[in-house]
C-alpha positions as CSV (number, residue, x, y, z in Angstrom):
1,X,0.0,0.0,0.0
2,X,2.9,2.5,0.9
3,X,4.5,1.8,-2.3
4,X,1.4,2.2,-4.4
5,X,0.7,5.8,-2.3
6,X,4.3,6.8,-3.1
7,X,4.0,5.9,-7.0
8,X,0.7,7.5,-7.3
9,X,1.4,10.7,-5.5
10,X,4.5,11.4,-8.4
11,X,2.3,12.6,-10.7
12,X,3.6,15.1,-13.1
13,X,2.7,18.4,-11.9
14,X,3.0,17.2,-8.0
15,X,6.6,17.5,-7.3
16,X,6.2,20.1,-5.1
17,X,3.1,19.3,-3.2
18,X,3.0,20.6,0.4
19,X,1.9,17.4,2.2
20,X,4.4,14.5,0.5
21,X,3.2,11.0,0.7
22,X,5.5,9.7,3.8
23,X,4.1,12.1,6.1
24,X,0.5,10.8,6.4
25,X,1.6,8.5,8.9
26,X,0.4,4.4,9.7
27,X,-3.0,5.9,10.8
28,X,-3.6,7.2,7.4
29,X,-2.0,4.2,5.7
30,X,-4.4,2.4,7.2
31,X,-7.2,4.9,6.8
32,X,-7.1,4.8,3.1
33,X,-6.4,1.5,2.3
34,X,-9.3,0.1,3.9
35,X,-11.1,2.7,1.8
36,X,-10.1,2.0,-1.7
37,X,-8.7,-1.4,-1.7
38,X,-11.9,-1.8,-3.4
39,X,-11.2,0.1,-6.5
40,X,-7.4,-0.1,-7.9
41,X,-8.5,1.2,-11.5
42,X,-10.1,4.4,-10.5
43,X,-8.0,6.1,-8.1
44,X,-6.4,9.0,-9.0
45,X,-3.6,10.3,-6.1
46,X,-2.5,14.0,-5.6
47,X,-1.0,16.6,-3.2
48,X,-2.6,20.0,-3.9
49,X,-4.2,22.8,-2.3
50,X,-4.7,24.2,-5.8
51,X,-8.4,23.7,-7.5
52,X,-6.9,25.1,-10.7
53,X,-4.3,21.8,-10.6
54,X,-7.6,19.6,-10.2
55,X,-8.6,20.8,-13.3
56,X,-5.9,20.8,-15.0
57,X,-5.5,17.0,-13.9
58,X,-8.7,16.1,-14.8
59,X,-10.0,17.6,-17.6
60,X,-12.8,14.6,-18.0
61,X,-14.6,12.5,-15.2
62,X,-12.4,11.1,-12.2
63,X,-13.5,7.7,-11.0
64,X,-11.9,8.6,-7.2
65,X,-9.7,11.3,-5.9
66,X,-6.8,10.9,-2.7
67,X,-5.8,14.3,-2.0
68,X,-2.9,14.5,0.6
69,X,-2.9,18.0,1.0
70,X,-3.8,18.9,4.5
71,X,-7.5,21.0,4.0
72,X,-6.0,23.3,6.5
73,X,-3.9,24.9,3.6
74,X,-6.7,25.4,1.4
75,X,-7.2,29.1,0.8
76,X,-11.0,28.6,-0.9
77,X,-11.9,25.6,0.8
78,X,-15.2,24.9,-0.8
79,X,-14.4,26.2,-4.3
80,X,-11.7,23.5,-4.1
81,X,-14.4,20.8,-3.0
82,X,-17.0,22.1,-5.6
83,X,-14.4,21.8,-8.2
84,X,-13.3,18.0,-6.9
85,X,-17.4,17.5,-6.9
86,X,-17.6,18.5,-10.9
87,X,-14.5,15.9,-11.7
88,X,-15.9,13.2,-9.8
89,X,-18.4,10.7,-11.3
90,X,-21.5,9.9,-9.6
91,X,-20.7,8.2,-6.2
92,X,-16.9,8.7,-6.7
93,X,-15.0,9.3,-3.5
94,X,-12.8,12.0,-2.3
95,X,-10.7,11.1,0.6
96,X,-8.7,13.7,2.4
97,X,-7.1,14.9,5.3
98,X,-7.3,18.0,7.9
99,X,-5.9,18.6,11.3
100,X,-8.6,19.1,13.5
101,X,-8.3,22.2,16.2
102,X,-8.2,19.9,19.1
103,X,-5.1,17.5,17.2
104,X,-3.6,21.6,17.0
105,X,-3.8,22.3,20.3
106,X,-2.5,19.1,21.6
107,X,0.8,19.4,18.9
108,X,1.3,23.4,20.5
109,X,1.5,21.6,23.6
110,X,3.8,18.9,23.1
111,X,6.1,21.4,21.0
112,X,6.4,24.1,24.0
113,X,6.5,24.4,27.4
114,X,3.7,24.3,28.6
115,X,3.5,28.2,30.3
116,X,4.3,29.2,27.3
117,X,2.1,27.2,25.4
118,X,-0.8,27.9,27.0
119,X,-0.4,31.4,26.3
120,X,0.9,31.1,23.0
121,X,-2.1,29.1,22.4
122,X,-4.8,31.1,23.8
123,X,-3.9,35.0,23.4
124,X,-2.0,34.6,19.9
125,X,-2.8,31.4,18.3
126,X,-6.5,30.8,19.0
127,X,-7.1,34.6,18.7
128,X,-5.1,35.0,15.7
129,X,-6.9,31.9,13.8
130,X,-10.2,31.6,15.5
131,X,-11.6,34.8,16.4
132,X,-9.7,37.3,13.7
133,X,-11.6,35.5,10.0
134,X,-14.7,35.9,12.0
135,X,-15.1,39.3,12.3
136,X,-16.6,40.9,9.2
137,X,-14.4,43.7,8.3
138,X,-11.0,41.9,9.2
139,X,-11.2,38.5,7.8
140,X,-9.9,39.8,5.0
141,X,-7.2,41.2,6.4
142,X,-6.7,37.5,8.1
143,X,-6.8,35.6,4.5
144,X,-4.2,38.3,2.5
145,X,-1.6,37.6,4.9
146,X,-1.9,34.5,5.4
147,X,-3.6,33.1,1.9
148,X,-5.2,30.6,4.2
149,X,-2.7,28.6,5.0
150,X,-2.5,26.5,8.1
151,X,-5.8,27.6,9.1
152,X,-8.1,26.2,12.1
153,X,-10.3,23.5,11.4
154,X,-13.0,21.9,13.6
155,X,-13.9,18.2,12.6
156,X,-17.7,19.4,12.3
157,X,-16.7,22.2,10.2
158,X,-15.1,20.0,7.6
159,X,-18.3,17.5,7.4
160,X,-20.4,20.3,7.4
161,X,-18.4,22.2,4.4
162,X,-18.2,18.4,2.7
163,X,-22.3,18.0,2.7
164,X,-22.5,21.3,1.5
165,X,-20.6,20.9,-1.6
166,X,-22.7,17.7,-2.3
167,X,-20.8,15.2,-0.5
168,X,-22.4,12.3,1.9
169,X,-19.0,11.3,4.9
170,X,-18.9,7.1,4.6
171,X,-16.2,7.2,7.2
172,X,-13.8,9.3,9.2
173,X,-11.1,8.8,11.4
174,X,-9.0,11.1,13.8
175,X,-5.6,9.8,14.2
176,X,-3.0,11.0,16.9
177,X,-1.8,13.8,14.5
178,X,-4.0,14.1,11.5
179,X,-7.8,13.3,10.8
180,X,-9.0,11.4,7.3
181,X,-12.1,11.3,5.7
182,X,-13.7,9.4,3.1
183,X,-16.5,11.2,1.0
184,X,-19.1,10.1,-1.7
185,X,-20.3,12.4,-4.2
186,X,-24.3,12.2,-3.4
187,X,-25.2,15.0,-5.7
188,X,-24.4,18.9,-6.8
189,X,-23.2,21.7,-4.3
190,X,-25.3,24.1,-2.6
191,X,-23.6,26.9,-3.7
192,X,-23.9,28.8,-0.5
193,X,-23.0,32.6,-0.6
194,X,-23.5,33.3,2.5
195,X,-22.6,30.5,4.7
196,X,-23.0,31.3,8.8
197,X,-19.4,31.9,9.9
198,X,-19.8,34.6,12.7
199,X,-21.4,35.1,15.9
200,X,-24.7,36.1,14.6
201,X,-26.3,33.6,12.2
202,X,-29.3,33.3,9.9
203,X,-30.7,29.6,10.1
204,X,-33.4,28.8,7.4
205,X,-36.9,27.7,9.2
206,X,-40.3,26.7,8.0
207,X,-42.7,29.4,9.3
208,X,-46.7,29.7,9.4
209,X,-48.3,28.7,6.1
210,X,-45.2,26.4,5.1
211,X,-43.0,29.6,3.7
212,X,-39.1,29.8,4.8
213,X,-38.1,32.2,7.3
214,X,-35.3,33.3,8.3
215,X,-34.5,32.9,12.6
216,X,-31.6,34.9,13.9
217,X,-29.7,33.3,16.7
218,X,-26.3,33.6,18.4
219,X,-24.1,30.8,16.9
220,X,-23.8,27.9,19.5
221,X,-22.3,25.8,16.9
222,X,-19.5,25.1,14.9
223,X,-19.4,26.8,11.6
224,X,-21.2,24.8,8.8
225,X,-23.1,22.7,11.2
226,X,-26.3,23.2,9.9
227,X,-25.6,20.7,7.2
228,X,-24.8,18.1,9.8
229,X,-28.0,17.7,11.3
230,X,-29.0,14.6,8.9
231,X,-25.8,12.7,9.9
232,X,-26.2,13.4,13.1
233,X,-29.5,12.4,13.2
234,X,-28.4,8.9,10.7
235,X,-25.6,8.0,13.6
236,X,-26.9,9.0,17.2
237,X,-30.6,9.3,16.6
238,X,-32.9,11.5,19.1
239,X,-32.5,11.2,23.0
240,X,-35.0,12.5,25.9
241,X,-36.3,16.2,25.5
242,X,-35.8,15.3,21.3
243,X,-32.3,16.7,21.0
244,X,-29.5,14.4,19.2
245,X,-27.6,12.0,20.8
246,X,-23.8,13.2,21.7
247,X,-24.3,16.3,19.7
248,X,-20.5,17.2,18.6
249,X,-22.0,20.4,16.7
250,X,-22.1,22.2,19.9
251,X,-19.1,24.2,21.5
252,X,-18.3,24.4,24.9
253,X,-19.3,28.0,24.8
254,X,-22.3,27.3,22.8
255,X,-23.2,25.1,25.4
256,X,-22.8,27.9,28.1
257,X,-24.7,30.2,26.2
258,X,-27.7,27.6,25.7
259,X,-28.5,27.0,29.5
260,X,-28.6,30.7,30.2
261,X,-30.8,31.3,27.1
262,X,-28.3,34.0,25.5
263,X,-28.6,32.1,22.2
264,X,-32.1,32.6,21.5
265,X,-31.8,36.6,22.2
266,X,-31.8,37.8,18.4
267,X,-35.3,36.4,17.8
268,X,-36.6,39.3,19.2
269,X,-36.1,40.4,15.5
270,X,-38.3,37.5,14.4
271,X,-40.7,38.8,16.9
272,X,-40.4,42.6,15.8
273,X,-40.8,41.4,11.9
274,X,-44.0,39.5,12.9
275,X,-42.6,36.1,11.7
276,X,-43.3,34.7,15.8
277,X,-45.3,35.2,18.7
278,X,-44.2,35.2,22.0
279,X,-45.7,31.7,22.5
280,X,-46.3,29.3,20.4
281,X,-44.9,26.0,18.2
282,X,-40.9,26.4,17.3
283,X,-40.1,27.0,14.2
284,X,-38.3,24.1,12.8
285,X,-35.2,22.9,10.3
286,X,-36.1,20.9,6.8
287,X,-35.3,17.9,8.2
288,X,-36.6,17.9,11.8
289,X,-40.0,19.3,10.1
290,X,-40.0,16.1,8.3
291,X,-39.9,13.8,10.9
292,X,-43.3,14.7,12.4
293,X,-46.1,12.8,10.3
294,X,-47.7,14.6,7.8
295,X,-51.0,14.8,8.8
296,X,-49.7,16.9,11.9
297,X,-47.2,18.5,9.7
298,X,-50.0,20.2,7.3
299,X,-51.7,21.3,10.5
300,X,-48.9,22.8,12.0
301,X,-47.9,25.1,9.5
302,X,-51.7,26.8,10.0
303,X,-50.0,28.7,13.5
304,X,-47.7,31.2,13.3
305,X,-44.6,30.1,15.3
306,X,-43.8,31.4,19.3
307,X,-40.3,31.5,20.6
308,X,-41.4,29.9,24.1
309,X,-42.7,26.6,22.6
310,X,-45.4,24.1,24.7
311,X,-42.0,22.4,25.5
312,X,-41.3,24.6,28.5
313,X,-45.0,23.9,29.9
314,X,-44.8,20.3,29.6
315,X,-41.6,19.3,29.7
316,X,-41.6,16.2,27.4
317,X,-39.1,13.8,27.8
318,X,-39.6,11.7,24.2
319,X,-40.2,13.0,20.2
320,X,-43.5,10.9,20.8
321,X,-44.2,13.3,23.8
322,X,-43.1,16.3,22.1
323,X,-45.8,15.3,19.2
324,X,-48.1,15.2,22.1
325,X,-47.3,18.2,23.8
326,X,-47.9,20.4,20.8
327,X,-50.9,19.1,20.0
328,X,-52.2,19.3,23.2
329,X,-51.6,23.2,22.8
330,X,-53.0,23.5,19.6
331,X,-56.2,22.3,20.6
332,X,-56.1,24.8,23.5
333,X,-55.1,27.2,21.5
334,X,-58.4,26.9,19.1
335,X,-60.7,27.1,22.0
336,X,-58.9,29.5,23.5
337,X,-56.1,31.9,22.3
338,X,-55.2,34.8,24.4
339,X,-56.0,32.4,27.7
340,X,-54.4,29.5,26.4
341,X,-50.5,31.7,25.7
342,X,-51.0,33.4,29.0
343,X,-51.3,30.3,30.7
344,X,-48.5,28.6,28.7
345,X,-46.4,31.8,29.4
346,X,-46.8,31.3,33.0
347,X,-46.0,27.4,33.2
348,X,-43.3,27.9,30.9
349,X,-41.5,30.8,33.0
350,X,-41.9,28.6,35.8
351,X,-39.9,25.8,34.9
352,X,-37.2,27.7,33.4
353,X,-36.7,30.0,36.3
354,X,-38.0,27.4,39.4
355,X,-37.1,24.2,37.8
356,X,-33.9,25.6,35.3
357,X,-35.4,24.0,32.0
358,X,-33.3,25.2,29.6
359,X,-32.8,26.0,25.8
360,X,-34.6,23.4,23.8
């Protein structure tokens, strides 16, 4: 397997790829040759952080693509994987390989002191990396100096940015130093424009009558995890109170931010616009929206949205007792609309402030 890596990653054009073949380690040895020994005709091998070079490569169809250029140094990440999405034939694979910001942290650590690490870490590294191509008006600042190399990655962010270039993951695997993954080509990119990098974030909902809206929230995620929520949903399922199942989406500060509500702050706009009440059914994602059945689906759309939803009155512990919950409320609400918030309102504040129920 080493030797095929090392004939296939001399490709003309390649000599001076940033990432050579040696340096992806036993772990990725043994990543991708579990992954392709099924298909020694069709791979095609190369070290570039260049999507021009993938063109140039493969001017007609690729039946599957190794790339051993660390994602990290990838200026236009997703204009790279769009372009790697174009080559490959239906259900080709692209496998890769990133360093992850926790495999960063843990290298600063082992390669300083750890005084100086720590602060190296967290006032110049982290802020330098993380915070810097966040901010609006200096992220471009951030990319022309550094072109975008050697920049942070979270593993999330990567799946995320893969799904939304038309990619499903098979597999992934975070070695000691590195972290592979193995992609299928499912379909064609989203093409997102504005994809939610910063603090303040515009996720896509389905509000009264069916029509998209758009909720503003604080970002409790990492970047590009809306397009996770499928997976997530495919590998851990739904656990009590209908949240997924060892959620990796979330930061730790997201977390933090969630059990003291700060999140769900900017849908006072939503509120101001007229898109939600104060009390009422959440507005929800694509994809959870289709897990309800449809008969309760086409009814729910008939209600404008509330920010405080039954959930906080009731306190379900099950998707089954969610469904009941909110239909429950719905049928007060028909009898009775102004009575039935009010008293929603109340029980609601009541277990969040008495019984700390928090962010749903």
């Amino acid at each position: 397997m080493a030797n095929l890596l090392a004939q296939k990653g001399e490709r003309k054009g390649e000599k001076k790829a940033s990432f050579p073949v040696e340096e992806i380690g036993r772990d990725g040895l043994d990543f991708i040759s579990g992954q392709i020994d099924a298909y020694p005709e069709g791979l095609n091998f190369m070290a570039t952080v260049n999507s021009l070079n993938v063109r140039l490569y493969a001017p007609h169809r690729l039946g599957h693509l190794v790339n051993l250029a660390r994602l990290n140094d990838i200026r236009h990440i997703n204009k790279f994987l769009e372009t790697v999405n174009e080559r490959l034939e239906q259900e080709g694979l692209l496998i890769g390989v990133f360093e992850s910001k926790e495999q960063r942290k843990a290298r600063i650590f082992r390669k300083y002191p750890a005084v100086f690490a720590f602060l190296f870490y967290y006032l110049v590294d982290f802020s330098w990396k993380r915070i810097l191509p966040k901010i609006p008006l200096l992220h471009k600042l951030y990319y022309g100096l550094t072109r975008g190399h050697n920049r942070v990655l979270t593993l999330p962010e990567v799946l995320g940015r893969l799904i939304s270039c038309g990619f499903r993951i098979r597999d992934y695997k975070e070695g000691e130093e590195l972290t592979y993954f193995c992609a299928e080509k499912a379909g064609e990119p989203h093409f997102d424009e504005d994809p939610s990098y910063g603090p303040l974030i515009r996720l896509t909902r389905i509000g009264r009558y069916g029509k998209d809206m758009e909720a503003y929230k604080f970002r409790t995620m990492h970047p590009y995890a809306e397009y996770l929520q499928e997976f997530i949903y495919e590998q851990n399922s739904l656990q009590q109170g209908g949240k997924f199942h060892k959620d990796f989406r979330i930061t730790r500060w997201g977390g933090i931010m969630r059990r003291l509500w700060l999140d769900e702050l900017p849908m006072l706009l939503n509120w101001l616009k007229g898109e939600v009440k104060l009390v009422g059914v959440r507005p929800l994602s694509r994809h959870y929206f289709e897990l309800y059945p449809e008969r309760f689906r086409q009814r729910r759309i008939e209600y404008k949205p509330g920010l405080i939803p039954p959930f906080y009155a009731h306190l379900p512990g099950s998707f089954e007792e969610i469904l009941a919950s909110e239909k429950k409320y719905l049928m007060d609400y028909d009898r009775a609309p102004f009575l039935t918030d009010i008293t929603y309102l109340v029980l609601s504040l009541y277990n969040i402030i008495i019984k700390r129920a928090r962010s749903a």
